[in-house]
N, C-alpha and C positions, 0 to 999 in steps of 0.2 A: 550459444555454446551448448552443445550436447550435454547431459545432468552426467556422463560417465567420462567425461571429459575432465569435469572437476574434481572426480575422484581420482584420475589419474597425476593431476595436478597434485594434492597428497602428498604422494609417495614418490613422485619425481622432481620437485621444486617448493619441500615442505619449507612456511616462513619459520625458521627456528624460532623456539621456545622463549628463546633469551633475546632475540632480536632487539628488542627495546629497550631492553636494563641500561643503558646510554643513550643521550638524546641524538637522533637521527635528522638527516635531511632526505623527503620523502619526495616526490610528487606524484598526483592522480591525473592522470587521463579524465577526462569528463565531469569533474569536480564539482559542477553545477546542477550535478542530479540528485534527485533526494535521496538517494541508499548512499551515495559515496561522498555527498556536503558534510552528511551527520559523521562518517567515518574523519572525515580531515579535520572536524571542527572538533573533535572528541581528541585528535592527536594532538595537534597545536595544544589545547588543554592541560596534557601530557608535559607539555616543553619541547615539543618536537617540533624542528624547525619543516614547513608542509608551504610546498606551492600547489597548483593545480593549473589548468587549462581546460575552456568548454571555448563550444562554438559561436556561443552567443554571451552575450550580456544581459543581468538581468538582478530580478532582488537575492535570488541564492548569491550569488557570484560576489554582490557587493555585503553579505554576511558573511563570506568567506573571507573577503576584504578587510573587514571591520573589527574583525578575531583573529588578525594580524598574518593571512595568509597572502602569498604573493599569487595573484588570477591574472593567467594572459587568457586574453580573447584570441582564438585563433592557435591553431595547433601547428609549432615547428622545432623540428630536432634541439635547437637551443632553449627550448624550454625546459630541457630533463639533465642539461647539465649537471656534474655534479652530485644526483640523485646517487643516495646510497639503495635507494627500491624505487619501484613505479607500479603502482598499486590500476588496475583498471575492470572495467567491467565487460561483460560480454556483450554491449551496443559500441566496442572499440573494436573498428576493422582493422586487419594487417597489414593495411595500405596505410596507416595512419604513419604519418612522421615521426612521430614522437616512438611511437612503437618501432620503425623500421630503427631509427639511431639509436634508439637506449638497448637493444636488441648488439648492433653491433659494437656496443660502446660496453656491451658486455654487463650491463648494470642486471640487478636480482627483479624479475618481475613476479607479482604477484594478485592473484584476482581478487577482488573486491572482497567475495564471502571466505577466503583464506584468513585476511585479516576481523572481518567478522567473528569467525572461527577461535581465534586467535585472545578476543577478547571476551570472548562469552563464556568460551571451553576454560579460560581461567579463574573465572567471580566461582564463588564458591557456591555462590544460589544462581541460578540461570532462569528466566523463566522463556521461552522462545514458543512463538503465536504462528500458528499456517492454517490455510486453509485457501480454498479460490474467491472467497470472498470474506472481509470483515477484518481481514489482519491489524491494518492502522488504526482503526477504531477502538478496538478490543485492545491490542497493544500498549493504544495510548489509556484506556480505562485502568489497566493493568495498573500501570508506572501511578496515574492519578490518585490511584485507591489506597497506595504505598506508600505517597508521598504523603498523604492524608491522613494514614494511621502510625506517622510518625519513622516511616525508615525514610533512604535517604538512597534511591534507588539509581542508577544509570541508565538512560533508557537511550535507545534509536532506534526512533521509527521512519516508518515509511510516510511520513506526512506533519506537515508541522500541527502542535498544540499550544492552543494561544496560549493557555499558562505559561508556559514553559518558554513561548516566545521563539520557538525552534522545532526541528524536528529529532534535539538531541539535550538532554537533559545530562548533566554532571555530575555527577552523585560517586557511592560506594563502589570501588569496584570489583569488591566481591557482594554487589548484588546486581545482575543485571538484567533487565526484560530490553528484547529486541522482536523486531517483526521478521520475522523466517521465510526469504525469501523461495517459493516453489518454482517460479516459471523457466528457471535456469538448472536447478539441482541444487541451490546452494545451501538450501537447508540440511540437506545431508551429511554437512562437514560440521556441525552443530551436536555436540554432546552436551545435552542440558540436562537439570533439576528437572524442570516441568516443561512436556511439551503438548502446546495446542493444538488440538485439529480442528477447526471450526469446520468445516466442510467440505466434499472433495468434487469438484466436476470436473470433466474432460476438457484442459485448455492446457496451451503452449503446448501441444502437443509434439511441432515441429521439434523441440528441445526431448524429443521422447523415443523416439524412432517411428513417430507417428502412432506411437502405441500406448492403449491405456494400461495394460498389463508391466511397461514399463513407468508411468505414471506411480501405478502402485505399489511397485517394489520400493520408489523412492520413496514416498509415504510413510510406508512399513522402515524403510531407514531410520527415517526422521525420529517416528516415533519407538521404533525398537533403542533408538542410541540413548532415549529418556531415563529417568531415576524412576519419572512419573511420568503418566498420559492420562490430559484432560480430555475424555472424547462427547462429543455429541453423539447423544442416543435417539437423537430424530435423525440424521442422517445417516446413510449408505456407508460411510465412514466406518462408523463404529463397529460393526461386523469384519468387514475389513480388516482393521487395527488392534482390535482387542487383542487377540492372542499373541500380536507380536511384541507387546505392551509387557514392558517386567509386574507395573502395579500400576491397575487404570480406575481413572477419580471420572468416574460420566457425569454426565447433568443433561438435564428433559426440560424441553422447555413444557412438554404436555404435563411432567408429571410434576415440575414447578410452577402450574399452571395459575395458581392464587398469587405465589410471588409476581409472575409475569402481569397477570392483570392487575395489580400492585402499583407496577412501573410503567403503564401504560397512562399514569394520573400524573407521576413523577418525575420519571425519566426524562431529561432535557433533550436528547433524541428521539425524532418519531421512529415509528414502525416496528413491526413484529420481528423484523431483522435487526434490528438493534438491542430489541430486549431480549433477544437471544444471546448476541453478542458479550453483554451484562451478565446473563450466567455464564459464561465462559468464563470469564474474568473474575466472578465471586469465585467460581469453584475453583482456580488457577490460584488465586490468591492463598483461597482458606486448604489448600493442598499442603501449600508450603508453611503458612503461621503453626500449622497442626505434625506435618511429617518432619518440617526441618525446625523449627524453632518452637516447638512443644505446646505450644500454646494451648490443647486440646480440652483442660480444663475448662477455658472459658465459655463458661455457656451463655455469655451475650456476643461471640466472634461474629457470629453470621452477620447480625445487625448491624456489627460496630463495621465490617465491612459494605454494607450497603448502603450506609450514609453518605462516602463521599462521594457516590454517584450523584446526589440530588443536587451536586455543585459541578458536573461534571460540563466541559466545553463544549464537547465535539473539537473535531477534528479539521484543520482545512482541506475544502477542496471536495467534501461530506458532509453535503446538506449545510453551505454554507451563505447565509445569510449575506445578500452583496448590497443591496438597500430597497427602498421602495421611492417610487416618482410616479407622481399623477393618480395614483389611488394602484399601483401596480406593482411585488413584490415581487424580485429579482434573485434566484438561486444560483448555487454553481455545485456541482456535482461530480465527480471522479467516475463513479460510475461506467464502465463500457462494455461489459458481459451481459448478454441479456438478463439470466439471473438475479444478477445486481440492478438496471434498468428498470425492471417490474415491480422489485419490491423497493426501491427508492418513490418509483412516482405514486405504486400505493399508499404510501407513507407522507410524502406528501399533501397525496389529497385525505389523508384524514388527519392529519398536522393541522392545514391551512383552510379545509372546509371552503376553496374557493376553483374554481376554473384553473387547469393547469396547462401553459402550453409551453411545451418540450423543443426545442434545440437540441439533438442529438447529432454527434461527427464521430461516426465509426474511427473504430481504430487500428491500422495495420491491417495491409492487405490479406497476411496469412491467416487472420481474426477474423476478417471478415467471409472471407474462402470458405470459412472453415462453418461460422456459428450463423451466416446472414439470416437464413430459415427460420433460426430458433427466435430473430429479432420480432416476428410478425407478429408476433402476440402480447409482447413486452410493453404496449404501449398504450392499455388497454383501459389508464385511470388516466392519460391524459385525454383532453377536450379537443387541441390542435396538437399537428405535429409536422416538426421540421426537421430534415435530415438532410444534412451538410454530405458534401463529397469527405473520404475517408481522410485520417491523419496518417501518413504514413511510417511515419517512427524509426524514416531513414530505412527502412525496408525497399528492396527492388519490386517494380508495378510485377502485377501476375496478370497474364491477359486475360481481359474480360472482367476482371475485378475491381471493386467500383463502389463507390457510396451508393451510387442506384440499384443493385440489390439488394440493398437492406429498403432504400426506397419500394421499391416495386413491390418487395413480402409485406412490407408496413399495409402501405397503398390497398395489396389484394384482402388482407385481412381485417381491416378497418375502413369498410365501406361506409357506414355510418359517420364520420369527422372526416374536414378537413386533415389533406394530406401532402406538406409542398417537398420540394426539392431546390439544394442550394448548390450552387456547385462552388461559391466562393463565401467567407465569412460576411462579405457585405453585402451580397442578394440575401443570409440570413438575417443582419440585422434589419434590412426593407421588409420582409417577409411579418418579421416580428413586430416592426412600427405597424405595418398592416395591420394587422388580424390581432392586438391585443388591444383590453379596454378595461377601464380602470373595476379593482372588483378582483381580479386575474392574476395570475400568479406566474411566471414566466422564469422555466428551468434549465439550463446550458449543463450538458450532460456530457461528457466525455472524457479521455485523458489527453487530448491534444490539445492545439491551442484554440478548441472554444471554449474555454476557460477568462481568454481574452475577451469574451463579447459580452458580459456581463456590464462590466462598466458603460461599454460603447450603448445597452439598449438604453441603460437610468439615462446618460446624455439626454440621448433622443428623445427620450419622455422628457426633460426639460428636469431633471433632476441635479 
């Protein structure tokens, strides 16, 4: 969905204010994905009576289950019965059933980031996290560092936190941090307390009109709609966004450079992207203890907020620990923008101090069309490397577009290491029994389903 798309949505099928103040019967479209789980699992909560429908089955599905939601597998007109709204996201085609009957059954629809909107634009403190890379991370620190210094925060993210045992945490709801979704526009319907910008690069452009100058202005939305903006002053960003910022709280990672190498002893996450990510979130934090709840006297705040990092999880699905077999440790990683890519496996290998070889499955044809070039160099602290045919994310093939693009730029650029090519998930895990040995560190990189092959490689090693 076009980002002006959703502003039109707005002002032509705004969800009323009071929508809620009665317990409702809702359903989602696609209910098993992590932006719209944590929205039904947050309603149900509420007392709201909430089915959903996805295409597959799986452990979302059966959380949505277990929080008392009704989940059909399989999408058909009878499943929106009833529905006083149908809440869906812009990976819901118009071909879908459920869309085509609740459409003529005349029921209220509504997109995913309206009711995000909805609930954010209400809490009285908002704190709302964007950038192209670091949101779920940073987001879930956010919520971590709150719950830690004693509030009692509502959070939904984009990624579950094992504390929390979800990707949606219960709390106050007039205080809430959520992950500000960009690659659609939806952060633009988001009038927060404090807005993040972790960093801004050229993606989902296709939702832009192909244009970065439209990228930008939504940006400049985001953050012009803030009370506050949190910007990075090491990034391109901040120039950008400054001026359109009513009152902007920056942070350097250069010129917090003793704190950073601090957390580089501490931080339960590796890399220089992470402990970036950590000042984002102190200063997000100490924005609001200090402009919205006075706190400013205290001259131990800063401290008192950087201790709950040293308990902090991570995130799944980021840098996430799957086991070790045979003398061989086993990651899994979200990761699929080169950007992200590069400085995961640098982090990595100064994490693990051992051999890293990469499992990488591009994602979405228009992703790969778009960025395969920039992959060539991204892989430059792994040892071996393997690159699976692309995940397509339900997107239509583009001719010519292919996992072997990104293979062939790897390939040309990394003459020096081993360079394979998968074209299905079980020529990667033979690839992987091959060519790894104990000592090694073996990382499944991407947002589609090699995520799955984790477990499949510990098997294989006899794990």
């Amino acid at each position: 969905m076009r980002w002006r798309d959703l502003l039109s949505l707005q002002t032509e099928s705004p969800l009323p204010t009071d929508f809620f103040a009665t317990p409702r019967r809702v359903h989602f479209i696609g209910a098993g994905g992590i932006g719209m789980s944590a929205l039904a699992l947050l309603l149900v909560a509420r007392g709201h009576i909430v089915s959903g429908s996805d295409e597959r089955d799986g452990d979302m599905t059966q959380k949505l289950r277990e929080a008392g939601i009704e989940i059909f597998i399989g999408h058909d007109a009878k499943n929106v019965e009833g529905a006083d709204a149908i809440f869906y996201s812009s990976a819901i085609p118009h071909d879908n059933p459920e869309w085509i009957a609740g459409h003529e059954w005349q029921i209220p629809f509504y997109h995913r980031s309206q009711l995000m909107a909805h609930i954010s634009n209400k809490a009285r403190v908002s704190i709302a996290v964007s950038g192209t890379h670091g949101k779920s991370t940073t987001s879930a620190m956010i919520a971590h560092i709150l719950t830690e210094t004693g509030h009692n925060p509502t959070a939904i993210l984009g990624a579950v936190y094992p504390p929390f045992g979800s990707n949606l945490r219960i709390g106050d709801p007039d205080l809430v941090v959520v992950e500000a979704d960009e690659s659609d526009g939806s952060f633009t319907l988001l009038n927060s307390t404090v807005a993040v910008v972790l960093n801004v690069e050229p993606e989902h452009l296709e939702n832009y009109d192909e244009s970065e100058d439209e990228l930008w202005r939504a940006f400049k939305m985001f953050a012009g709609n803030a009370k506050y903006s949190v910007l990075n002053q090491g990034d391109v960003s901040y120039q950008r966004l400054k001026t359109v910022s009513r009152e902007v709280h920056p942070y350097n990672f250069s010129a917090m450079q003793v704190i950073a190498d601090n957390m580089a002893r501490w931080l339960p996450v590796p890399g220089a992207h992470n402990r970036s990510n950590a000042l984002g979130a102190l200063k997000a934090c100490e924005c609001v203890e200090i402009r919205e709840w006075g706190n400013d006297k205290d001259q131990g705040l800063f401290a008192a907020l950087v201790n709950p990092l040293l308990t902090f999880a991570g995130t799944l699905r980021r840098f996430e620990r799957k086991g070790e077999a045979s003398g061989v440790l086993v990651y899994d990683d979200y990761g699929h923008h080169p950007t992200e890519v590069k400085a995961t496996l640098e982090a990595a290998r100064e994490f693990l101090n051992r051999p890293i070889v990469v499992v990488f499955q591009p994602h979405r044809y228009s992703r790969t069309q778009a960025l395969y070039r920039e992959f060539g160099e991204a892989f430059g602290a792994a040892e071996r490397v393997i690159i699976t045919q692309l995940y397509s994310a339900h997107e239509e093939p583009i001719e010519g577009v292919s996992g072997r693009l990104v293979y062939d730029e790897v390939r040309a650029n990394n003459a020096d290491k081993p360079v394979f090519y998968a074209e299905t998930l079980d020529e990667a895990l033979a690839l992987v029994l091959d060519n790894v040995k104990s000592g090694d560190a073996v990382l499944t990189m991407g947002a589609g389903t090699v995520t799955t092959l984790g477990a499949r490689i510990l098997a294989g090693l006899g794990g």
